[in-house]
C-alpha positions in Angstrom: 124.6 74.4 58.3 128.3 73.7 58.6 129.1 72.9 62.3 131.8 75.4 63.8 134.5 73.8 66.4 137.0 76.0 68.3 140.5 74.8 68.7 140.1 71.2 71.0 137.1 70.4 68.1 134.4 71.1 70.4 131.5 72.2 68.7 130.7 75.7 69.2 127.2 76.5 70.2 126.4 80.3 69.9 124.2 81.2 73.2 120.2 81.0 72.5 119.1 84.9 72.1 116.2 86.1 74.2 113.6 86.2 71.2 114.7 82.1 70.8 114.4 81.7 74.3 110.7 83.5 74.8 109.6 82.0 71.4 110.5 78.6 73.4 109.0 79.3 76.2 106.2 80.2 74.7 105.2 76.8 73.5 105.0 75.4 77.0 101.5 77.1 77.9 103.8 79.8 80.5 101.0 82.2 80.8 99.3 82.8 84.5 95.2 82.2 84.7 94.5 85.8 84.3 96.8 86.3 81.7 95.0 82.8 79.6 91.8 84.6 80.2 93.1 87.9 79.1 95.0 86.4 75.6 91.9 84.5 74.8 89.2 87.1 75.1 91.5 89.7 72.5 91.8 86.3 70.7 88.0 86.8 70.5 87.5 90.5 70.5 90.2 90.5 67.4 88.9 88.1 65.4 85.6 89.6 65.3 86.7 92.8 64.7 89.3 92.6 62.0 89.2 92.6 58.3 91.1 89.2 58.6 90.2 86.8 61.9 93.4 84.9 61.9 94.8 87.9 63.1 93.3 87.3 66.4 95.7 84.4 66.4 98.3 86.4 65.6 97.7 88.8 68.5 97.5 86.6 71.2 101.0 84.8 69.9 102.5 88.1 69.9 101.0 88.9 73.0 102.3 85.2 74.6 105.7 85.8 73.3 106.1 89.5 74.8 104.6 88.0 78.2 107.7 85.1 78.0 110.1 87.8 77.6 109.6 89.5 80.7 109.0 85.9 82.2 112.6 85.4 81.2 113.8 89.1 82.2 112.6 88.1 85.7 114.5 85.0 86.2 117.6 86.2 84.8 117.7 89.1 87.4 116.1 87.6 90.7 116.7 83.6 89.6 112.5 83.2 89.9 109.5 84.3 88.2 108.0 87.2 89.6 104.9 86.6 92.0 101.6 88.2 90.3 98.2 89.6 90.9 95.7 88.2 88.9 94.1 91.5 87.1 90.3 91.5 86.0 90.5 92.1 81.9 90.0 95.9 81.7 92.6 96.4 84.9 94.8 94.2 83.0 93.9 96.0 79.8 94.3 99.5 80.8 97.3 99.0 83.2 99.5 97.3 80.2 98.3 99.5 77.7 99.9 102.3 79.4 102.8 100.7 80.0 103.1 99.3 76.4 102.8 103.3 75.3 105.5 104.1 78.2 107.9 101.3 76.2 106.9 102.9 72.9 107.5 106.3 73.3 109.8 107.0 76.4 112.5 104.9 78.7 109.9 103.8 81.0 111.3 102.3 84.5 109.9 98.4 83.5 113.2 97.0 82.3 114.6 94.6 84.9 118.2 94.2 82.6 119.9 96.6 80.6 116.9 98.4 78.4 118.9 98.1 75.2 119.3 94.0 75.3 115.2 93.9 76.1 114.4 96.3 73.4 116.6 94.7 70.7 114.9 91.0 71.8 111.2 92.9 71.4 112.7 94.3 68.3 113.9 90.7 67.3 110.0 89.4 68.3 108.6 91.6 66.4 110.6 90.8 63.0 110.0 87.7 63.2 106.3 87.3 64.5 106.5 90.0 60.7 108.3 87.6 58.9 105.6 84.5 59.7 102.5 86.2 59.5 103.1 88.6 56.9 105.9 87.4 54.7 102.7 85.2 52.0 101.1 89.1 52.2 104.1 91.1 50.5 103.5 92.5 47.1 99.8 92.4 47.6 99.2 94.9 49.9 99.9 98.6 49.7 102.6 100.1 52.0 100.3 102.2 54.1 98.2 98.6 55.4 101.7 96.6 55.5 102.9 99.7 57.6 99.1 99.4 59.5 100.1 95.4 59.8 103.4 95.5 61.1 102.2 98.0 63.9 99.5 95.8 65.0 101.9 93.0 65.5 104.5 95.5 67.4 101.4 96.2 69.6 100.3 93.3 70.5 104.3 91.7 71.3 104.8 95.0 73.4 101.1 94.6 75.4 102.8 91.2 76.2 105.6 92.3 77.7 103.7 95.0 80.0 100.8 92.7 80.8 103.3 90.6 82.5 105.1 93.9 83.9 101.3 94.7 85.1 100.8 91.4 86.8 104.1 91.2 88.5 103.9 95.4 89.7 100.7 95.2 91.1 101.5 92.0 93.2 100.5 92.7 97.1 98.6 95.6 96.4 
């Protein structure tokens, strides 16, 4: 990749996006105790349950890299992480699955920064979580289970993001 330079032969640097950023983020374990114990028992439940049990792994990624975008929503609009609750699992569970159908299907008050930039950056997640898990898969599996596959990815980096916007909601009560 050919470096770019602006006029005094600076390099130009494009800014990191907000999928780059939370896929970072991501790799540095940025998850609070409740929300470990909540990625590893779907890790669990998911790989016992699907046709395929890597993708348990592949849920709780998704699910870590939706959590780091909200963890990175919240310091870019109060400078800090959020404080938390710790939620027991089927709180947790319930509480971001509703949430994670709010995001889906309406414009659910849970963005902290303009809803279109957070959507596009779970958009962006989403491709490329797709692109990495799925991308050996294509031309040998139908449309209708690469349609069922790409939806449970998009589930799982969505749950993410509200299980953070759970933790951080129900802080104090």
């Amino acid at each position: 990749m050919a470096e770019r330079h602006d006029s005094t032969g600076s390099v130009n640097v494009p800014e990191p996006t907000w999928a780059f950023q939370a896929r970072a983020l991501a790799q540095a374990h940025p998850l609070s105790s409740s929300a470990h114990r909540y990625v590893n028992r779907i890790v669990a439940r998911e790989r016992a349950s699907q046709p395929q049990p890597e993708m348990g792994l592949w849920a709780g990624n998704a699910i870590t890299i939706g959590y780091c975008l909200r963890k990175l929503e919240e310091v870019e609009s109060s400078g800090t992480p959020h404080e938390i609750t710790a939620l027991e699992f089927d709180d947790a569970d319930s509480i971001a699955s509703r949430i994670a159908s709010q995001i889906r299907t309406s414009e659910p008050d849970v963005f902290l920064l303009d809803s279109d930039s957070i959507v596009d950056s779970l958009d962006e997640l989403i491709a490329g979580e797709i692109d990495r898990r799925l991308d050996h898969w294509k031309g040998t599996v139908n449309s209708e289970t690469w349609a069922e596959l790409e939806e449970y990815i998009a589930w799982w980096v969505i749950k993410g993001y509200a299980l953070r916007v759970a933790e951080s909601r129900h802080h104090g009560g």
